[in-house]
N, C-alpha and C positions, 0 to 999 in steps of 0.2 A: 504494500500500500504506500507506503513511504517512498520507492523507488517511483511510481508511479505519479506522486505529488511533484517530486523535484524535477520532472521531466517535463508538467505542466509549464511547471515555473520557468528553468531553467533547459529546456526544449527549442530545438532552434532547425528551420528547413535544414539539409545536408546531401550530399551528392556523392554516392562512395564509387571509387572508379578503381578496379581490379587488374594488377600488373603479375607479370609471372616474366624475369630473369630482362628484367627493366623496361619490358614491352607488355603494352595493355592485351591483358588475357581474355582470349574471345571466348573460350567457358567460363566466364565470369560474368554477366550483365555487369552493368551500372545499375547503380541501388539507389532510389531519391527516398530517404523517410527524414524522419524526425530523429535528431538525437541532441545531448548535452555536449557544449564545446567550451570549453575552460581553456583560455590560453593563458601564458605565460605576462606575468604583472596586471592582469586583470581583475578587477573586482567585482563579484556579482553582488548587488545590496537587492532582499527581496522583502518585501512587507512581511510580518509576523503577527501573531496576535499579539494584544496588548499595545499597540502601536510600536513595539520596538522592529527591528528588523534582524536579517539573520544574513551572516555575509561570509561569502566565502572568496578565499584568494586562494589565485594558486604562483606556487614561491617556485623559483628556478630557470631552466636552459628548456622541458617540455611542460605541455599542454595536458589536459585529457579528456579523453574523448568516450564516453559514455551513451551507449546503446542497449535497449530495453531487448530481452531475448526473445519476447513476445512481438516484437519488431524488426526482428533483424534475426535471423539464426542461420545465416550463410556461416561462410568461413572469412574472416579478416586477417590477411596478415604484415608480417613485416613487410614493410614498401611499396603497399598499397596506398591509395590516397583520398582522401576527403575534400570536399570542398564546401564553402561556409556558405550559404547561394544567398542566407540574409544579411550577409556585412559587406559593406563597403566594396568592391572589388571584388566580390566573390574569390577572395584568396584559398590555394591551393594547401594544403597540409599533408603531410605524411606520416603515416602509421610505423613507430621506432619500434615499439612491442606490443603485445596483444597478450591480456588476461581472462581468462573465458572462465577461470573457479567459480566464481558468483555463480550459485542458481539461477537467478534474477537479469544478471546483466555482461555486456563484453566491456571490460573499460579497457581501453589504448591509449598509450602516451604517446603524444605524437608532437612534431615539429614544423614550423612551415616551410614548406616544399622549396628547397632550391630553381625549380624551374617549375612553371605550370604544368599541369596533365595533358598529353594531345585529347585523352577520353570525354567528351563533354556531355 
């Protein structure tokens, strides 16, 4: 349920585009859902009850990138790519690791992509 809230909240369009040995894998589709994107020096401030709010930063060199498995239950892996379709630029990011333990969810740290994706 919890998982489910934050993703209301903190849920953003996204574009996941599939490489296999640096070239886009054509058993892969392109994947458009919703996920959670925390980039690096970012702060999310989101209302709470009580009128406080609840605020999350994320510290360091990556990002992460947070998808519901009830949404998403392909395979994501390292050097695959995301793209952000509601920010500015629609900037390109890359998948550094993938952790699929959660029951609930895929969370990947990820960075922004040295070159955009030819996958659109």
């Amino acid at each position: 349920m919890a998982t489910h809230t934050a993703d209301r909240l903190f849920g953003e369009p996204v574009r996941l585009s599939f490489f296999k040995g640096g070239a886009v894998d054509p058993n892969r589709p392109v994947a458009d859902i919703r996920a959670q994107l925390h980039l690096p020096g970012e702060t999310d401030v989101t209302p709470a009850r009580s009128n406080s709010s609840f605020t999350t930063q994320v510290m360091g060199g990556t990002g992460l990138l947070i998808i519901q498995k009830s949404i998403f239950s392909g395979e994501l892996l390292q050097g695959d790519k995301v793209r952000a379709d509601a920010r500015e630029g629609q900037p390109w990011l890359e998948i550094l690791a993938v952790d699929v333990r959660d029951a609930n969810q895929i969370v990947a740290q990820i960075s922004i992509a040295a070159r955009a994706s030819p996958a659109t």
